[in-house]
C-alpha positions in Angstrom: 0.0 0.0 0.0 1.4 3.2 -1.2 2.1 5.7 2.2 1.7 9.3 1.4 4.2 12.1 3.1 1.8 15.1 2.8 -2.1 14.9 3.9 -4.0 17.8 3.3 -7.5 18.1 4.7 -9.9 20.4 3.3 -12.4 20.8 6.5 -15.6 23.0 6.7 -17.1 23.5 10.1 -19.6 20.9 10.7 -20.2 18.5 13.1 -19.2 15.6 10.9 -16.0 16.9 10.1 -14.6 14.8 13.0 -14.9 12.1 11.0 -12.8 13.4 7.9 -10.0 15.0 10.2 -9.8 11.1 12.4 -9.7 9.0 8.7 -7.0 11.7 7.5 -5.2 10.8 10.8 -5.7 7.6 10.8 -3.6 7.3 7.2 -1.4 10.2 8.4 -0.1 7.7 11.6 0.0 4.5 9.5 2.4 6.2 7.6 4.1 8.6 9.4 3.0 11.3 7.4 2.7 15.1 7.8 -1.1 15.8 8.2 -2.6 20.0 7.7 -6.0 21.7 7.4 -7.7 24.0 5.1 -10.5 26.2 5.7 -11.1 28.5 2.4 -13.7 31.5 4.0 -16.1 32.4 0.3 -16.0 36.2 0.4 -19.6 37.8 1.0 -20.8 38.4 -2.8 -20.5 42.1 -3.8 -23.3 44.5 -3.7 -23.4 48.0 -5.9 -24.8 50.4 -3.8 -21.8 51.7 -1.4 -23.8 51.4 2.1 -24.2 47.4 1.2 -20.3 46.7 0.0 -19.1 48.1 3.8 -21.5 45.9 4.8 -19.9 43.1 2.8 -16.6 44.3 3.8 -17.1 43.9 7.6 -19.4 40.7 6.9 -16.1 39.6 5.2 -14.1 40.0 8.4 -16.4 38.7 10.8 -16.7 35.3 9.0 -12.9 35.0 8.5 -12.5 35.8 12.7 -15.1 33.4 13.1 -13.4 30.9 10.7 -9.7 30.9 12.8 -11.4 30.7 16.3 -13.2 27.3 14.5 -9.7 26.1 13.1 -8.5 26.7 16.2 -10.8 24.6 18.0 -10.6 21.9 15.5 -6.8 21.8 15.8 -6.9 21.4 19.7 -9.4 19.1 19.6 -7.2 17.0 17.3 -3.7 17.7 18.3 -3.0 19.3 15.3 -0.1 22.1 15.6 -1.7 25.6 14.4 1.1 25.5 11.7 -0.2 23.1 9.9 -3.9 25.0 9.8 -4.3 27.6 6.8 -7.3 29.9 6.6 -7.4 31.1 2.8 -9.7 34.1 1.9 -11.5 33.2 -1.9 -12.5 30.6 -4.4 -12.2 27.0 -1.9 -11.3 24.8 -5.4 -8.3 27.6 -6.6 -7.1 28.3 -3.1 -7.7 24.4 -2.2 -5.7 23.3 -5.4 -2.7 26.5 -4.4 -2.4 24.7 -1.3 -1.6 21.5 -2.8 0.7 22.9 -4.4 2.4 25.1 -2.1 2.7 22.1 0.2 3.6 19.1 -2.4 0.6 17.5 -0.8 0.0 13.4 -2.1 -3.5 13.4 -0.8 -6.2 15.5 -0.4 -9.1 14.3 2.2 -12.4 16.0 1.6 -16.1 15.0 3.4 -18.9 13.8 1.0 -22.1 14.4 1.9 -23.6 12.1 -0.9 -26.2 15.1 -2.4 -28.8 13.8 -4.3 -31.3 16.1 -6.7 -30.6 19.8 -6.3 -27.2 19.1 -4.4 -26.1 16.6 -7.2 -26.7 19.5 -9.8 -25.3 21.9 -8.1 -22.2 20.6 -7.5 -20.0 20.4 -4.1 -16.7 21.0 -3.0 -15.9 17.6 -3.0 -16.7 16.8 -6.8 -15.0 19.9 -8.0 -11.8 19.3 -6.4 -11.6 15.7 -7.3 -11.5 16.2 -11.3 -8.8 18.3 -10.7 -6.5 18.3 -8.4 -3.2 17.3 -8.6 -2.8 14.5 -6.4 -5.0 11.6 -5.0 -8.1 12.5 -3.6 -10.2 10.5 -0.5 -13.8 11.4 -0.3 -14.9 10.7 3.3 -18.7 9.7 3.2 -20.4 11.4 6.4 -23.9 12.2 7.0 -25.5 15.1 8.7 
């Protein structure tokens, strides 16, 4: 079984996300690999009228503060040194797939919800990430 040196993990902040982060350690210790997080904070869409876009602007903050007090959490919770957590402002597949990069990751870990009508359609963060990314890709199935 091929043993990967760089684990990335592409977490969001719900309660099933436990689940993606233990799998990605599980592989991480059978290996000895090196495991990190990525939380990619969507910026609040962009208004026209001036009163709405400072709006926007201090919406943007808040949900980024919000964001590193969860990564925090999340890397206590797991033992996971705050080095290896990155918070990324903008697009979650470019900044996702930068990350790889940046890192030389082998494996991305990513939670599946398993959408079906609507959500299929629509797309996830999942899908998009695994028809492109550069390396190999587990899809942790967790439901909510």
């Amino acid at each position: 079984m091929q043993t990967y040196q760089q684990i990335l993990v592409a977490v969001d902040f719900n309660q099933s996300i436990a689940k993606v982060i233990e799998r990605a350690q599980l592989i991480a210790g059978n290996g000895n690999s090196k495991l990190s997080l990525i939380h990619v904070v969507e910026p609040a869409p962009v208004d026209f009228l001036d009163q709405t876009m400072l709006v926007d602007m201090n919406l943007d903050r808040l949900l980024f503060k919000t964001a590193s007090q969860q990564m925090q959490k999340l890397a206590t919770n797991h033992q996971i040194d705050s080095s290896d957590c990155y918070l990324e402002a903008g697009s979650v597949k470019s900044e996702i797939f930068s990350k790889i990069e940046m890192l030389d990751a082998d494996l991305l870990v990513v939670g599946s919800h398993g959408r079906h009508g609507f959500g299929l359609l629509l797309g996830s963060t999942a899908n998009s990430v695994l028809h492109g990314a550069s390396c190999d890709v587990l899809a942790v199935r967790v439901n909510e």
